[in-house]
C-alpha positions in Angstrom: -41.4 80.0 -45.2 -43.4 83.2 -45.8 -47.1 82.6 -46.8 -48.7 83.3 -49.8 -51.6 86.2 -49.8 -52.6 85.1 -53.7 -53.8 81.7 -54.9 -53.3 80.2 -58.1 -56.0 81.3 -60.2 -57.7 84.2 -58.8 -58.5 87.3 -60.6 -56.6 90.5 -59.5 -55.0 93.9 -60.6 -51.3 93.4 -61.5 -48.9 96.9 -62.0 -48.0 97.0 -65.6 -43.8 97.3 -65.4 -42.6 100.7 -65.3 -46.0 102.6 -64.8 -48.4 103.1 -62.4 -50.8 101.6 -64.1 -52.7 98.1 -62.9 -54.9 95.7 -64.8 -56.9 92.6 -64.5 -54.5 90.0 -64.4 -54.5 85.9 -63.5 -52.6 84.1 -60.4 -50.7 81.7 -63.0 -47.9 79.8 -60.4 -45.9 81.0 -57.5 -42.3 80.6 -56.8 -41.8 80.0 -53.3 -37.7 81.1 -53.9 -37.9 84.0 -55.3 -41.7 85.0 -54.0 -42.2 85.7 -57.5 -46.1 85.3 -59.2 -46.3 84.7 -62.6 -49.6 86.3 -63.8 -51.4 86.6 -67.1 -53.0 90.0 -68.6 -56.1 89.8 -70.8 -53.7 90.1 -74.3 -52.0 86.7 -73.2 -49.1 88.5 -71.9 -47.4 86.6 -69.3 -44.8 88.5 -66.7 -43.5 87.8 -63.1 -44.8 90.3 -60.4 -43.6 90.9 -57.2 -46.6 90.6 -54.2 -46.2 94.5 -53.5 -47.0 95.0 -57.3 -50.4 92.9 -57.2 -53.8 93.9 -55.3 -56.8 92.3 -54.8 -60.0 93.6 -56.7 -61.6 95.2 -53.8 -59.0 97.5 -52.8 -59.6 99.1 -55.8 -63.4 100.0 -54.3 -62.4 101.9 -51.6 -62.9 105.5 -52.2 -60.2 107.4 -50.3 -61.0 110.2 -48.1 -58.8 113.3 -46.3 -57.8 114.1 -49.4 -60.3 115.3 -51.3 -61.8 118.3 -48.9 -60.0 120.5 -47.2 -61.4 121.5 -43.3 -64.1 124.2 -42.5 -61.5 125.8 -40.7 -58.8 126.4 -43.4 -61.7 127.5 -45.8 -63.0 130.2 -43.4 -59.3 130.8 -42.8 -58.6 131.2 -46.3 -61.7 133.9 -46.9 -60.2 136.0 -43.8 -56.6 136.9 -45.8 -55.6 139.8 -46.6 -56.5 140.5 -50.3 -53.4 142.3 -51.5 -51.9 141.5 -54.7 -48.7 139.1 -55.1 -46.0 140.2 -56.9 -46.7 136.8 -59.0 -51.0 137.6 -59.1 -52.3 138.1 -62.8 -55.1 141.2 -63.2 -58.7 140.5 -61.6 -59.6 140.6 -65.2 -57.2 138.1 -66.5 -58.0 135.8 -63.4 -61.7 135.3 -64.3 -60.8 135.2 -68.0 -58.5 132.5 -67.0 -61.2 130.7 -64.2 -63.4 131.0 -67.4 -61.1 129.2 -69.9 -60.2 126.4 -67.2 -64.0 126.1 -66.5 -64.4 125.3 -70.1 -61.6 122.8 -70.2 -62.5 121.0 -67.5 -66.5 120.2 -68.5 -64.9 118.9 -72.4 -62.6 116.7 -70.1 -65.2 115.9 -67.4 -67.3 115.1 -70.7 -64.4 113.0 -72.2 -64.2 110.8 -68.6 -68.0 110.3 -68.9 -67.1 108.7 -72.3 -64.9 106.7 -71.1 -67.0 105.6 -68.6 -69.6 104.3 -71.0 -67.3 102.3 -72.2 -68.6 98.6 -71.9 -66.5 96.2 -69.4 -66.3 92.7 -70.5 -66.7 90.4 -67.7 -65.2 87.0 -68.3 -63.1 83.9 -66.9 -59.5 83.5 -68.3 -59.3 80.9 -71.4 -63.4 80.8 -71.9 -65.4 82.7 -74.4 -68.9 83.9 -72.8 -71.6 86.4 -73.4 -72.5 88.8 -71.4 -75.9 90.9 -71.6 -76.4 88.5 -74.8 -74.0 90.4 -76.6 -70.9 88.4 -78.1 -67.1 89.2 -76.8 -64.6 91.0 -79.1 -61.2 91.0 -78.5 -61.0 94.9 -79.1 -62.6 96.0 -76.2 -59.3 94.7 -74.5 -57.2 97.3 -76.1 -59.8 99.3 -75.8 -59.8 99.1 -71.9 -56.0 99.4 -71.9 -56.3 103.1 -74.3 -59.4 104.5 -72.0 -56.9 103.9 -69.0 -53.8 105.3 -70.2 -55.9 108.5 -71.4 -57.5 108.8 -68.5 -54.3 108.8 -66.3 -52.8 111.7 -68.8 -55.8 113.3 -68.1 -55.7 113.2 -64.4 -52.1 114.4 -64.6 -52.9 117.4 -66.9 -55.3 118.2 -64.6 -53.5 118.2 -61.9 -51.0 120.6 -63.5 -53.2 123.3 -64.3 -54.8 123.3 -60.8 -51.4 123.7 -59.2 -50.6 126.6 -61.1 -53.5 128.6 -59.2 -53.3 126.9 -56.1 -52.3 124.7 -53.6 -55.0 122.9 -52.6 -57.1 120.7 -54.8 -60.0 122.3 -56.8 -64.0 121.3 -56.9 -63.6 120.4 -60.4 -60.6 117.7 -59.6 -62.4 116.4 -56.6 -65.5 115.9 -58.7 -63.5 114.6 -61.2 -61.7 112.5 -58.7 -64.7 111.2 -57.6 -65.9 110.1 -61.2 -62.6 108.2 -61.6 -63.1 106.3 -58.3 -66.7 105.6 -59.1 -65.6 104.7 -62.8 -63.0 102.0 -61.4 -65.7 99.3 -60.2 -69.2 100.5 -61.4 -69.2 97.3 -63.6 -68.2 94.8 -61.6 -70.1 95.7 -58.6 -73.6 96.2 -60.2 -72.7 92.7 -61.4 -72.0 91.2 -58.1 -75.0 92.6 -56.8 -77.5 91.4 -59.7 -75.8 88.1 -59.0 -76.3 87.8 -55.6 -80.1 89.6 -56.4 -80.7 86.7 -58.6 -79.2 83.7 -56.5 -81.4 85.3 -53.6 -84.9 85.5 -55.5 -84.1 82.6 -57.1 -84.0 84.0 -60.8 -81.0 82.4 -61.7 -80.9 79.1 -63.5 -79.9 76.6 -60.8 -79.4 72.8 -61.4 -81.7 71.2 -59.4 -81.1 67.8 -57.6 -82.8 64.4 -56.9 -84.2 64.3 -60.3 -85.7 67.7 -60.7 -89.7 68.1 -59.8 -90.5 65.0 -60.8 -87.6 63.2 -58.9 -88.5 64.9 -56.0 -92.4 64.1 -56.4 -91.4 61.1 -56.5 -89.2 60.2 -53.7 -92.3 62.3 -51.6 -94.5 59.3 -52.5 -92.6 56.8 -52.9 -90.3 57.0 -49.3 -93.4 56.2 -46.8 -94.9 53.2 -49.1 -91.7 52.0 -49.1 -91.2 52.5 -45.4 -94.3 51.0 -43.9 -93.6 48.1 -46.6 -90.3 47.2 -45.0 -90.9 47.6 -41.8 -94.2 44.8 -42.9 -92.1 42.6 -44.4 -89.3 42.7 -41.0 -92.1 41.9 -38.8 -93.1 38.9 -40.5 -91.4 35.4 -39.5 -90.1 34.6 -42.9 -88.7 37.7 -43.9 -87.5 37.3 -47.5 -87.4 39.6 -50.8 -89.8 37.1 -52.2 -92.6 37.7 -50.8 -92.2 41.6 -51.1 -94.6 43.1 -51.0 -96.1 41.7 -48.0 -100.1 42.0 -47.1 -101.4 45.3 -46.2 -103.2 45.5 -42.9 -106.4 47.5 -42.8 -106.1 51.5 -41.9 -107.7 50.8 -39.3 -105.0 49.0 -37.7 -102.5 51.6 -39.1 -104.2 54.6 -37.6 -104.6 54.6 -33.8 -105.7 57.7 -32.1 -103.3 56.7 -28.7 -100.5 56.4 -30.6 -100.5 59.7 -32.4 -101.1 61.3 -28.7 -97.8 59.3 -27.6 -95.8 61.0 -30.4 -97.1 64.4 -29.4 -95.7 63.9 -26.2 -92.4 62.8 -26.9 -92.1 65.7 -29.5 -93.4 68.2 -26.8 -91.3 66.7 -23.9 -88.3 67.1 -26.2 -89.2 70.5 -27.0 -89.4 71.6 -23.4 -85.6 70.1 -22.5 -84.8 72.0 -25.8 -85.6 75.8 -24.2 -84.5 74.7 -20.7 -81.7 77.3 -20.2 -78.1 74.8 -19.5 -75.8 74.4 -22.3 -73.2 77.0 -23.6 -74.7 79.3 -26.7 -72.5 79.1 -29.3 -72.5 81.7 -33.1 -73.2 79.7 -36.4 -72.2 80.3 -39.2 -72.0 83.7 -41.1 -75.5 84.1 -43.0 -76.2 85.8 -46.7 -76.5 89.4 -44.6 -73.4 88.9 -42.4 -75.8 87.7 -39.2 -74.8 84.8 -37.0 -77.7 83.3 -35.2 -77.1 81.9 -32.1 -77.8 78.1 -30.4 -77.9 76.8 -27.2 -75.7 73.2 -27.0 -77.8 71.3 -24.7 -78.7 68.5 -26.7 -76.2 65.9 -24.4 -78.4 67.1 -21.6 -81.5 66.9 -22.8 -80.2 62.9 -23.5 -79.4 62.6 -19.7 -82.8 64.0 -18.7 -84.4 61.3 -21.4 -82.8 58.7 -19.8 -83.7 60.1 -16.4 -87.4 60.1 -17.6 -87.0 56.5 -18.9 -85.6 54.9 -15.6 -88.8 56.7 -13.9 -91.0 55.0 -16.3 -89.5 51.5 -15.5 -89.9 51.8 -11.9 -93.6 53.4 -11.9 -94.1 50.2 -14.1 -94.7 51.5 -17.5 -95.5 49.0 -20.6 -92.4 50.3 -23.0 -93.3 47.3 -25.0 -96.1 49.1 -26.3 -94.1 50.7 -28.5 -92.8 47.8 -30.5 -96.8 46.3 -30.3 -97.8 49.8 -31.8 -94.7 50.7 -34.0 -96.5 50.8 -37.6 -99.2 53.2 -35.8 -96.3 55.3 -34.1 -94.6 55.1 -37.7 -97.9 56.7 -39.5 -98.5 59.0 -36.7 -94.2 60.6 -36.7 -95.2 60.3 -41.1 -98.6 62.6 -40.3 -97.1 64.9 -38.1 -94.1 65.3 -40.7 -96.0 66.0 -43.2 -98.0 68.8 -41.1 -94.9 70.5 -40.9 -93.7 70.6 -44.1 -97.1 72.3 -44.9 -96.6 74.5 -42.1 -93.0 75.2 -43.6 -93.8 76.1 -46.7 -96.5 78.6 -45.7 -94.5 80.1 -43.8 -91.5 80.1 -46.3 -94.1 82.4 -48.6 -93.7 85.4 -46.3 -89.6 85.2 -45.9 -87.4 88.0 -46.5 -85.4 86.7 -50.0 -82.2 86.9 -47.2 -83.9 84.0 -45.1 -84.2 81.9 -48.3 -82.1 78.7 -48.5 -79.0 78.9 -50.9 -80.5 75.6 -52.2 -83.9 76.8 -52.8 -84.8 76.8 -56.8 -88.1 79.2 -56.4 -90.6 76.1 -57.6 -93.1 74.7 -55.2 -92.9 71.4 -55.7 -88.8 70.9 -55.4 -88.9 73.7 -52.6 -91.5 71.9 -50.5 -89.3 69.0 -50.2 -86.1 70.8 -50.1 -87.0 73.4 -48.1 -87.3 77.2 -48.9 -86.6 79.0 -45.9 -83.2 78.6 -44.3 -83.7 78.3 -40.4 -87.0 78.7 -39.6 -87.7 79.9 -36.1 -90.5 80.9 -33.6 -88.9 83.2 -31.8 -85.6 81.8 -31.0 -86.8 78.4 -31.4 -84.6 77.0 -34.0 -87.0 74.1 -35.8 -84.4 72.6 -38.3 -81.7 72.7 -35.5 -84.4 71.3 -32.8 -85.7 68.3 -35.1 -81.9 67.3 -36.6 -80.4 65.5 -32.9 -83.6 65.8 -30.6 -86.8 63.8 -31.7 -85.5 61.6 -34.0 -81.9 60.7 -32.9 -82.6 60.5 -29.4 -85.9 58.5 -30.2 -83.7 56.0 -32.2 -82.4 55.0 -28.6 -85.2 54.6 -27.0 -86.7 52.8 -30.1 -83.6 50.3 -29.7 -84.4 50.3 -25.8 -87.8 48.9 -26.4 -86.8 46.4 -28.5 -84.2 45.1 -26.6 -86.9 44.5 -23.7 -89.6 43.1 -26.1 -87.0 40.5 -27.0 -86.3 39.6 -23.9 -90.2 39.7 -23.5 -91.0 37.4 -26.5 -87.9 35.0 -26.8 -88.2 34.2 -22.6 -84.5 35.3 -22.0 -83.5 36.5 -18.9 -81.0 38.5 -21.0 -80.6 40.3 -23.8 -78.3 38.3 -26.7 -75.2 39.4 -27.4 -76.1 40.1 -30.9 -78.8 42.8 -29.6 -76.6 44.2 -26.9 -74.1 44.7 -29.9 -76.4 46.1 -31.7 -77.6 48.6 -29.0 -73.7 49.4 -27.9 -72.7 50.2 -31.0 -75.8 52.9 -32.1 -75.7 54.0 -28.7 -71.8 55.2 -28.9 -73.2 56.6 -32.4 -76.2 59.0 -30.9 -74.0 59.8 -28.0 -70.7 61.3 -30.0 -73.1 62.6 -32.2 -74.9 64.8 -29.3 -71.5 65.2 -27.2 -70.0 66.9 -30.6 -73.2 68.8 -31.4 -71.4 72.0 -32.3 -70.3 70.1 -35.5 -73.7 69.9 -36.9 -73.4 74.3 -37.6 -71.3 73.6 -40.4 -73.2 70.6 -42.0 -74.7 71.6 -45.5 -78.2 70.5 -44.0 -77.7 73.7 -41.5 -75.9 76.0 -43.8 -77.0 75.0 -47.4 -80.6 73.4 -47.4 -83.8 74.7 -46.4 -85.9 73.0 -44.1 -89.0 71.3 -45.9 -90.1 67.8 -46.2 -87.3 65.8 -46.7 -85.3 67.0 -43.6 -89.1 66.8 -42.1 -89.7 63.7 -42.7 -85.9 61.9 -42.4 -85.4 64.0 -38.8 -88.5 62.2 -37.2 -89.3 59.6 -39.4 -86.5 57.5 -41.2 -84.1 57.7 -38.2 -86.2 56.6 -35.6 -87.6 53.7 -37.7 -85.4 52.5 -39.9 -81.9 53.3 -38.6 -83.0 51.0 -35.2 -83.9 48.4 -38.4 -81.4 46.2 -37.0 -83.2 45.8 -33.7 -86.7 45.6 -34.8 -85.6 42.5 -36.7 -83.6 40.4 -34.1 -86.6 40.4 -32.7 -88.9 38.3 -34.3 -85.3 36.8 -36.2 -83.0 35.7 -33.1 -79.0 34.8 -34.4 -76.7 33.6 -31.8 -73.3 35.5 -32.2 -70.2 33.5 -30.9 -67.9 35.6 -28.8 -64.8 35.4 -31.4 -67.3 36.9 -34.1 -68.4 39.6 -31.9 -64.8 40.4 -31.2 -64.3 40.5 -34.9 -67.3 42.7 -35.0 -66.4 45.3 -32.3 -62.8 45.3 -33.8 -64.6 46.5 -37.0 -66.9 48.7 -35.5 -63.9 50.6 -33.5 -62.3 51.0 -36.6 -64.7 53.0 -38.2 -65.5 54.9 -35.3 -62.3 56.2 -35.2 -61.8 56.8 -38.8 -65.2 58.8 -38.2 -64.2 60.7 -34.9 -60.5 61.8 -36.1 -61.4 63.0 -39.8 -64.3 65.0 -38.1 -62.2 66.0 -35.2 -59.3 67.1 -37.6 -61.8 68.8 -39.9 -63.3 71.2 -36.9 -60.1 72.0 -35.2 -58.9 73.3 -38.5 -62.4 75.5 -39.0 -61.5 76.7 -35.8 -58.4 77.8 -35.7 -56.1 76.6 -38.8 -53.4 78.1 -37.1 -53.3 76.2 -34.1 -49.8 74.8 -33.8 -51.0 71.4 -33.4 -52.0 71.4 -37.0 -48.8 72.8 -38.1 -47.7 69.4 -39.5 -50.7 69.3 -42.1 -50.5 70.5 -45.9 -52.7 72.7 -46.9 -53.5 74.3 -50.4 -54.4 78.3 -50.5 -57.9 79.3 -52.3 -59.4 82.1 -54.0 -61.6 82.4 -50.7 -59.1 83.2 -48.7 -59.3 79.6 -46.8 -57.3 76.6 -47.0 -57.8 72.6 -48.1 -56.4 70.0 -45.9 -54.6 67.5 -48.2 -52.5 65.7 -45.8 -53.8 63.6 -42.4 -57.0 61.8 -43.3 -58.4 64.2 -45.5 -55.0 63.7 -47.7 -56.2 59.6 -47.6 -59.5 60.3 -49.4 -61.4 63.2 -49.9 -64.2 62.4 -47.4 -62.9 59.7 -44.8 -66.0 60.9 -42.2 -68.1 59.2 -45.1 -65.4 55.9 -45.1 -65.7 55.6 -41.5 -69.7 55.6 -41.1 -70.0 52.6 -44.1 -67.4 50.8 -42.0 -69.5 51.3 -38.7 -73.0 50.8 -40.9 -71.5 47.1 -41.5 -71.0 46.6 -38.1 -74.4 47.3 -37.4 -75.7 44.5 -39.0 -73.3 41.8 -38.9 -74.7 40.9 -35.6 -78.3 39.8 -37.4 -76.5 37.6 -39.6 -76.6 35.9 -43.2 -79.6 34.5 -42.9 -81.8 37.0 -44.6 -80.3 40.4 -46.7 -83.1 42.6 -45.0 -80.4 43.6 -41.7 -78.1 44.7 -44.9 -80.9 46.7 -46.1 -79.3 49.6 -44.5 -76.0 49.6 -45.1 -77.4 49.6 -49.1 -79.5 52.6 -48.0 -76.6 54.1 -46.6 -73.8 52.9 -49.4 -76.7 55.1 -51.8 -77.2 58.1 -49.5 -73.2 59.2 -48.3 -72.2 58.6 -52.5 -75.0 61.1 -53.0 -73.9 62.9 -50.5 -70.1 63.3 -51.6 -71.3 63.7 -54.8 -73.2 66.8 -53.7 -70.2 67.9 -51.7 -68.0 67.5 -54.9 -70.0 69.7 -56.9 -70.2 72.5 -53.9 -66.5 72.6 -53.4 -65.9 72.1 -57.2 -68.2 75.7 -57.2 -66.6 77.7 -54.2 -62.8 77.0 -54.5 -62.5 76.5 -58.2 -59.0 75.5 -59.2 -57.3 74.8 -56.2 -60.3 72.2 -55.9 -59.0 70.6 -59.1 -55.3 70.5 -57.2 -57.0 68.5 -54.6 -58.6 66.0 -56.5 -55.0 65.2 -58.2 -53.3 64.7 -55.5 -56.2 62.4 -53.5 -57.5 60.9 -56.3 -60.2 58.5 -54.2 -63.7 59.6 -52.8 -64.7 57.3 -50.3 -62.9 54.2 -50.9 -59.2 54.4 -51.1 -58.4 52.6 -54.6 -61.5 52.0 -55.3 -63.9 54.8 -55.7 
């Protein structure tokens, strides 16, 4: 079956039948029999159009060239004939009286076209009523648009039968006026497009701003640490229930520590340094506002197999890893300190970027743009600081956080091994940070690289909140030993394999597609075509709910903490935290998709109804 070049919806020029003519018209429906589109003109007339009879917008931009000049050559040709009279050549006189006469017609007509030209061009969506440059729409200028085209083409033919009677080749004044026509077809819309994309740049345009607004957002700034070191308190002390939140505050003093800060300077520096090392393939992300790709080397699996290298040294030179659990709410302030240093340093910087560099989610106030982020991808050259912080410190550093904990509980509880419930644990987040780091690639088309700016709250969730409360689950079986019997773990790992590969194959599907959506492995999946010119996967996972990536990392979230057990709800407190963040997330996603692909987004939602949770949510 042949392919459709038009989606339903989109706005493009249709041929009017029997003329030459094209107008603005609607993508109604398409019959896939008779490759027929039923369109809709701005009067409400309705017609079926064949696909050679319909053309995108920006065809009509391109000026065309070749025919418009004739060659050096043929002029100097043209000067070097003979001058004799043809039998069919008027008088000298009667020529320039004639030139003269012709010259007069063609400024009242060039006059006429500028006319037309200042005619306004209403700019609006099919079936809404919407002002443009605050003034109101009338349904005249439609028919006013339809007469200022037809004169305009019986002008253009007129004109082209008076040149033809003088000569063969096409006059100054029809170029020109060629020209004005050309120029005359899309001044509107693209000075529009261009204030638009001005305005989203700068951020002048009204934008709807997220988490709350500025006082959401100057909220969640203060309220994330207190809330952070308060958990990770009330986790560390041996009755860990909700009713004694909050629990006692220990002196700064104890908070602070000098050491500890130094040891978190040297694990971000030591993962800076496997960062530039030059192994990995470099890779293209995605198309920026100017057309740019940047570029990123994919080392991040290696610089995980030179950690663990580094690790095993440690061990045998005898290194105390336990001091990292002893001194985790002092490693906690320090990774909170450094965080917040370099969201400072962020949004300096971010003053002195080119509007191109700014993040699409960027809003243009300080407050919300400190915590989202105003700048794009910061870099220091080609150090890539949002790309660097997203899988190195932090994800990497929730390992070794589980690591330590695994050996302080061997440490504190006198086992000669770790229980199952930790080695669960540990297997299971460990699989996580590894696919994660093996499939890095993946992370250039997350809306954290290609939609928000880097400020505090990817700051301060890169190196903070993963490394300290995603190993949660550890730092609590701790101090809270459960015994897991074998046919609950097998339960458990049944569970947790489940949702990985729920995860893996929606993500894996998802890519290949980006990739190459004609790969014939794919050929089996339904897709619906977009005004963007890209297509929506409706069958396979993504045809089971709209975001089954999401589905499968609750699933493997549960499985995470099933291993602590029932005893206290704290172990849940993250799958909670998660249950809140991936429903904020889709609903971002929902809105972003809603935005860019319009109705074929609405399609979608019909035919996979659920979100996250198939006949539920």
């Amino acid at each position: 079956m042949p392919s459709r070049k038009f989606a339903d919806g989109e706005v493009v020029r249709g041929r009017w039948p029997g003329s030459s003519l094209y107008y603005e018209v609607e993508i109604l429906s398409h019959d896939s029999h008779s490759q027929l589109y039923t369109v809709q003109y701005k009067d409400g007339t309705e017609l079926e159009l064949k696909e050679n009879d319909i053309k995108p917008l920006t065809s009509f931009r391109q000026r065309k060239s070749g025919s418009t000049s004739s060659s050096p050559s043929r002029r100097r040709g043209s000067r070097s004939r003979s001058r004799s009279r043809s039998p069919g050549r008027p008088p000298r006189s009667s020529r320039r009286s004639a030139s003269a006469s012709h010259q007069a017609d063609m400024r009242e007509m060039r006059k006429e076209v500028l006319e037309v030209k200042l005619t306004p061009l209403v700019l609006k969506p099919f079936g809404n009523s919407i002002r443009y440059n605050g003034e109101p729409e009338r349904t005249e200028r439609d028919g006013m648009l339809h007469r200022n085209a037809e004169e305009k083409f019986h002008l253009s033919e007129e004109i082209s039968s008076m040149s033809t009677q003088y000569s063969l080749h096409p006059r100054r004044e029809e170029i020109k006026l060629k020209d004005i026509d050309s120029k005359e077809e899309n001044i509107v819309p693209t000075k529009r497009s261009t204030l638009l994309k001005t305005s989203e740049v700068l951020g002048t345009q009204p934008k709807s701003l997220e988490f709350g607004g500025v006082p959401g957002v100057f909220l969640i700034m203060l309220g994330l640490p207190t809330f952070l070191f308060l958990l990770l308190l009330l986790c560390k002390e041996k009755e860990a229930s909700l009713l004694n939140f909050p629990p006692p505050m220990p002196p700064l003093s104890k908070l602070w520590d000098t050491r500890a800060f130094a040891v978190y300077l040297f694990w971000f520096s030591l993962q800076a340094l496997f960062y530039i090392l030059p192994i990995g393939k470099v890779v293209e992300g995605m198309p920026l506002a100017d057309g740019r790709r940047l570029k990123y080397r994919l080392n991040g699996f290696y610089a995980f197999l030179l950690t663990c290298v580094a690790l095993g040294a440690a061990l045998c030179w005898g290194v105390e890893l336990h001091y990292v659990y002893h001194h985790f709410l002092p490693l906690a302030l320090a990774a909170a300190t450094f965080a917040m240093a370099l969201s400072i340093y962020l949004a300096v910087r971010a003053a002195w970027a080119p509007p191109a560099a700014l993040a699409p989610a960027s809003s243009g106030n300080a407050i919300y743009d400190f915590f989202i982020g105003r700048e794009l991808n910061p870099r220091i050259g080609t150090f890539d600081l949002k790309y660097f912080c997203e899988l190195r410190p932090g994800l990497i550093g929730w390992v070794v956080v589980n690591l330590v904990m695994l050996l302080a509980e061997m440490k504190l509880q006198h086992r000669a091994a770790p229980s199952l419930a930790m080695i669960l644990v540990n297997s299971f987040q460990l699989l996580y940070v590894v696919d994660a780091l093996w499939n890095e690639e993946a992370l250039l088309t997350t809306m954290d690289i290609t939609h928000d700016g880097f400020g505090f709250m990817l700051a301060f969730g890169d190196l903070v909140w993963v490394p300290f409360i995603y190993s949660f689950q550890a730092f609590y079986l701790v101090n809270h030993p459960n015994e897991v019997s074998w046919p609950m773990a097998s339960l458990i790992i049944a569970l947790k394999l489940c949702g990985y590969v729920i995860f893996r194959c929606a993500n894996s599907q998802k890519n290949a597609f980006r990739k190459n959506p004609t790969d014939p492995k794919l050929a089996h999946l339904k897709t619906i075509h977009t005004s963007t010119g890209k297509n929506l996967l409706v069958s396979g996972w993504w045809g089971f709910v709209r975001h089954p990536n999401y589905l499968g990392d609750l699933i493997m979230a549960l499985a995470w903490s099933l291993p602590c057990g029932f005893k206290h709800v704290l172990p849940y407190f993250y799958v909670i935290y998660f249950t809140v963040l991936l429903v904020h997330r889709e609903a971002r996603d929902e809105r972003h998709c809603r935005k860019k692909y319009g109705l074929a987004w609405e399609k979608y939602c019909q035919r996979v109804p659920y979100r996250i949770f198939p006949y539920v949510y």
